[in-house]
C-alpha positions, 0 to 999 in steps of 0.5 A: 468525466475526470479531466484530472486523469485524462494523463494518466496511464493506468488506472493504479493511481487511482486505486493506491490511496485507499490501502495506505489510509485504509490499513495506517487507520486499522493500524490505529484502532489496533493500537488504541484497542491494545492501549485502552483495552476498549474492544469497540476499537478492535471492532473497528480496526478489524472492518478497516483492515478488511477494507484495507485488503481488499483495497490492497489487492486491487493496488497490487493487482493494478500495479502489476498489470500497468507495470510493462506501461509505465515509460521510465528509463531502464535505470529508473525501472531497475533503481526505482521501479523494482523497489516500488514492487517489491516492498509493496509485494511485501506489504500485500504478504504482510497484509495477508497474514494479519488480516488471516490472523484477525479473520481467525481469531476475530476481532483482535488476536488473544494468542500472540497479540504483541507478535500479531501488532509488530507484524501489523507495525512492519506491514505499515512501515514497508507501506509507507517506504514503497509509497515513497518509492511509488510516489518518487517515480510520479512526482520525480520521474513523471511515471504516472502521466504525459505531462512531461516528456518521457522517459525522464532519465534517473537524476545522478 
């Protein structure tokens, strides 16, 4: 049905895309809400957020059950790997506490809303880094299929 992901492993590269567009637009009409103090924005950043999370957790949740799968060199898995899962293990505490916030002081938080949008900026930066990582061990390690020869060993 999907020729493209006949290489894949695991279902993860599947689901990743979601939680970094998702929560980087809710980032977005987080930031235009505070800006042009338009509550419609936060409205809408809050319904994007939620979608984030959710979409997040299946990443976290798909990411961490391919783990063990994933055929790279020990050094790859220990460089490499292992930060992939920790800054976006981060980005899932991060996702939590925002998303908690907004769930309870609906839309847009009043109390602490500088505090609330540098945690919200963070989480969107710890994301974009783990992305990285995420996306070196497919495109620079082949960890996401079987169209190379595995394991590919970390380049020096």
């Amino acid at each position: 049905m999907l020729p493209g992901a006949q290489h894949l492993q695991n279902i993860h590269p599947l689901v990743i895309h979601f939680p970094i567009g998702l929560l980087m637009g809710a980032a977005f009409f987080y930031f235009a809400a505070w800006v042009f103090k338009k509550e419609d924005f936060a409205k809408t950043g809050f319904w994007v957020l939620l979608l984030g999370a959710l979409s997040l957790a299946a990443a976290v949740g798909t990411g961490l059950y391919a783990e063990q799968g994933v055929m790279v060199a020990l050094d790859v898995r220990q460089k490499i790997l292992l930060s992939h899962k920790q800054y976006m293990i981060v980005t899932a505490v991060l996702c939590a506490i925002v998303t908690l916030w907004a769930l309870i002081q609906k839309p847009f938080p009043k109390k602490g809303r500088i505090v609330f949008l540098l945690l919200f900026l963070l989480m969107i930066i710890t994301i974009t880094i783990g992305a990285d990582f995420g996306g070196r061990l497919v495109y620079e390690y082949n960890a996401g299929g079987s169209a190379c020869p595995q394991p590919i060993r970390l380049k020096k």
